[in-house]
C-alpha positions in Angstrom: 73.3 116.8 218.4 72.7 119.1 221.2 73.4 122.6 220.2 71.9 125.6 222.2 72.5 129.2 220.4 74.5 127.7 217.8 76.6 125.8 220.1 77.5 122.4 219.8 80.3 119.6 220.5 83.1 119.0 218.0 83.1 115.2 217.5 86.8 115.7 217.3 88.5 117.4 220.2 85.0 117.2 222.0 84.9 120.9 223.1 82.0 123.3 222.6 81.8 125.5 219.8 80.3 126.9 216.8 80.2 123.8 214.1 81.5 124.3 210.8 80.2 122.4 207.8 82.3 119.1 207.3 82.4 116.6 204.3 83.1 113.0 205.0 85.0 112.9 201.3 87.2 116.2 201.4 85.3 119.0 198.2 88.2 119.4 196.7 87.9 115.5 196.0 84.3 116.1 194.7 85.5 119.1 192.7 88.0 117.1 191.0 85.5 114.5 189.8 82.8 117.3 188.8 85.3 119.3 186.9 85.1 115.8 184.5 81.4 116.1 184.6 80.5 112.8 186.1 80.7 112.8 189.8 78.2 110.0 190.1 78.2 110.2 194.2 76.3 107.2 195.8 75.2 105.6 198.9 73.9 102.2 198.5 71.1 100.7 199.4 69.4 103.7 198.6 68.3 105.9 195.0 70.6 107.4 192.7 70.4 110.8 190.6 72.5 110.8 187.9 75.4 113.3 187.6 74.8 114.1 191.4 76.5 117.0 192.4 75.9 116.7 196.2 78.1 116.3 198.8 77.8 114.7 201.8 78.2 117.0 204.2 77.3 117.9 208.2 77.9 119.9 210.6 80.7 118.4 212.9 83.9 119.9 213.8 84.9 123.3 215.0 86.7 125.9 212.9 90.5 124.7 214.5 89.9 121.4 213.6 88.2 121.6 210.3 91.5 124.3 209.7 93.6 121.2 210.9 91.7 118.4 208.6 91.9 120.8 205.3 96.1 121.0 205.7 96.4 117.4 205.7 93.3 116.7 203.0 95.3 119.3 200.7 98.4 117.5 201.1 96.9 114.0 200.8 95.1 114.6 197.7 97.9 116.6 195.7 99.8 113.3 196.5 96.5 111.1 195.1 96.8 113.5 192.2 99.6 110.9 190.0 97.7 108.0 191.3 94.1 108.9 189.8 96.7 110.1 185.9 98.2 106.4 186.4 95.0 104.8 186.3 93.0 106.9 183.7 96.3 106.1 181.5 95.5 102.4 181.9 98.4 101.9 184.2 97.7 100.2 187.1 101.0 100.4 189.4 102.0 102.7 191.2 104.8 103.3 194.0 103.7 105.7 196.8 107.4 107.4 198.3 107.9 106.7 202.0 107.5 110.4 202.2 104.3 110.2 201.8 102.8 106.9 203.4 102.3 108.8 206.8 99.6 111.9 205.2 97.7 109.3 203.5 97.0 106.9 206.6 96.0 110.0 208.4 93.8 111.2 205.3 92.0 107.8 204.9 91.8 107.3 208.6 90.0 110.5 209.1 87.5 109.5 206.3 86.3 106.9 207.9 86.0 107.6 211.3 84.1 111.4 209.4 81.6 108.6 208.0 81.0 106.7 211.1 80.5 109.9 213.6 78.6 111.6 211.0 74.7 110.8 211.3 74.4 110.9 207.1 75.6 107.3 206.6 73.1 105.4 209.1 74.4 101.9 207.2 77.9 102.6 208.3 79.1 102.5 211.8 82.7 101.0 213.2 82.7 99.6 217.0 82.6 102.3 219.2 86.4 101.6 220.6 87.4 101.5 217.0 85.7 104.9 216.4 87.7 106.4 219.4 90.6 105.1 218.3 90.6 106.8 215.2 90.0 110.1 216.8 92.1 110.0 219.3 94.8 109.3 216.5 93.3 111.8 214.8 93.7 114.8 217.5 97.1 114.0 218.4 98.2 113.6 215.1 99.2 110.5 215.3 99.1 107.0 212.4 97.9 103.5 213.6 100.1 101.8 212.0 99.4 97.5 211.1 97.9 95.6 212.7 96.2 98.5 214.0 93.2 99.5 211.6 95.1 98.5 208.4 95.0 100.3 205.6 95.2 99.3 201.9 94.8 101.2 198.3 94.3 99.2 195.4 93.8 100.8 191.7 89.3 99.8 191.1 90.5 98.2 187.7 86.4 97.1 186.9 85.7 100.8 186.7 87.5 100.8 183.3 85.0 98.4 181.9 82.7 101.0 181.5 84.6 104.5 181.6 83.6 105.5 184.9 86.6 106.2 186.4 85.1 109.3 188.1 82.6 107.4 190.6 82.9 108.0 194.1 81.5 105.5 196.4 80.6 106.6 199.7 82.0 104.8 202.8 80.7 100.8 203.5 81.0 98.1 205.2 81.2 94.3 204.4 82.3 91.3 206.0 84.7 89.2 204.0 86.2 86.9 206.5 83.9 85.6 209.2 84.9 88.5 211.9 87.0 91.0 210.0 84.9 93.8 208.5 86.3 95.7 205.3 85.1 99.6 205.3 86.1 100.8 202.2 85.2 103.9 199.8 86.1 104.7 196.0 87.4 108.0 194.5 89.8 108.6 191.8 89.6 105.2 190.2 91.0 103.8 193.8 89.7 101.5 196.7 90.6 102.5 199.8 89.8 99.6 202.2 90.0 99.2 206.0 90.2 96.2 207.8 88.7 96.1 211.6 88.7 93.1 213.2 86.3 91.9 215.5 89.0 89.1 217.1 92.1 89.8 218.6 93.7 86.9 215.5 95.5 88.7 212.7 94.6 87.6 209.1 97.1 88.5 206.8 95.1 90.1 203.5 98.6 92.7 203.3 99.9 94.4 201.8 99.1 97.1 203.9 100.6 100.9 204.2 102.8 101.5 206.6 103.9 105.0 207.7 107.8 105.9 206.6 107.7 103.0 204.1 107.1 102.8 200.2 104.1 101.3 199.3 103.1 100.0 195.7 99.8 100.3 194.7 98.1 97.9 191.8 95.4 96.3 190.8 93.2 94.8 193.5 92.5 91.6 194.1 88.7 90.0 194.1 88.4 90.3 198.1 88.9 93.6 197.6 87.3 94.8 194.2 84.1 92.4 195.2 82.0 94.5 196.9 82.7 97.6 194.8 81.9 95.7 192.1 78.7 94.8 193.2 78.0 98.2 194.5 78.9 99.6 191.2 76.6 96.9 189.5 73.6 98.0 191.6 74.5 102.1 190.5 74.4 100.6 187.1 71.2 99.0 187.0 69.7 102.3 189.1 70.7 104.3 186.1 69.2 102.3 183.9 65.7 102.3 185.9 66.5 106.0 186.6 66.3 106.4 183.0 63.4 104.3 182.4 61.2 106.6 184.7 61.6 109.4 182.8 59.2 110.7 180.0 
């Protein structure tokens, strides 16, 4: 990052300006899960402290745009709100109102183009076109809609094996189908996945949110709890090495 007297550019709208602190998960989502104690916040591969209370965090936008990402984030999440009851409550479906499809393709968007501009999460990176999509869409307030960057949200059903409803996984990437790359993060007992194709052929892994439509959200599938799953594995057996270290 260039910056001269404090100056820098906002990865957003690309002007200079003085750079306010931005998290790639919104802090009201990490206050949420620290409220209930056990924000266990990883990054894999990588070490784990347990109960981490960190964000990630950086400095990347200027004050207008951070002002305009925090109105929609607010929105977004008091909409996630029901979603993360339902799934604490062991019920695992859940119908989003076409009201609201539009906010959260913006919100989850906006997460993970945050994750690949930031310089925090060196493992995760999207194509640089795909990147500019996103924030383009992003500054004109705009939703790709499929079969542009497709968005999904499944309930993380495994997470209820061992009460731990309250992880949040940082952004990743993994191939699943030769050429289509998942991104996907976990907060609030949800998986919020991204397919980005590196061919110009459509798979069909739907359903996939769509803004001005309902969209019902239940338990995911393997495609798309497997890699959480195993990234939740690894956290596990951290914890257990973790506390194994200490005196």
């Amino acid at each position: 990052m260039n910056i001269e007297n404090g100056v820098a550019i906002c990865k957003l709208c690309l002007k200079p300006a003085q750079l306010k602190q931005s998290h790639i998960i919104p802090s009201s989502l990490h206050k949420i899960l620290k409220d209930e104690g056990k924000n266990v916040r990883f990054v894999l591969p990588g070490t784990l402290t347990v109960k981490n209370q960190t964000d990630l965090k950086e400095l990347m936008l200027c004050n207008d745009c951070e002002q305009e990402f925090s109105k929609f984030e607010k929105k977004t999440i008091e909409l996630l709100r029901p979603l993360w009851k339902s799934t604490k409550s062991g019920k695992f479906s859940y119908t989003v109102p076409a009201s609201s499809t539009n906010m959260i393709l913006r919100f989850v968007h906006s997460v993970f183009w945050r994750a690949s501009a930031s310089t925090m999460l060196s493992k995760y990176k999207l194509d640089v076109a795909i990147e500019e999509s996103l924030r383009t869409s992003i500054l004109h307030n705009e939703s790709l809609n499929p079969p542009l960057l497709p968005i999904r949200l499944d309930f993380f059903t495994y997470l209820q094996k061992f009460d731990s409803q309250n992880i949040m996984q940082s952004p990743g990437m993994y191939e699943m189908y030769p050429g289509y790359m998942h991104s996907a993060f976990v907060t609030l007992g949800i998986i919020f996945t991204m397919i980005s194709p590196k061919s110009s052929d459509i798979v069909d892994l739907s359903p996939y949110v769509s803004a001005g439509a309902p969209y019902t959200i239940s338990a995911g599938p393997i495609f798309v709890q497997a890699p959480c799953i195993a990234a939740v594995n690894e956290i596990q057996k951290l914890a257990v090495d973790y506390a194994k270290s200490k005196p």
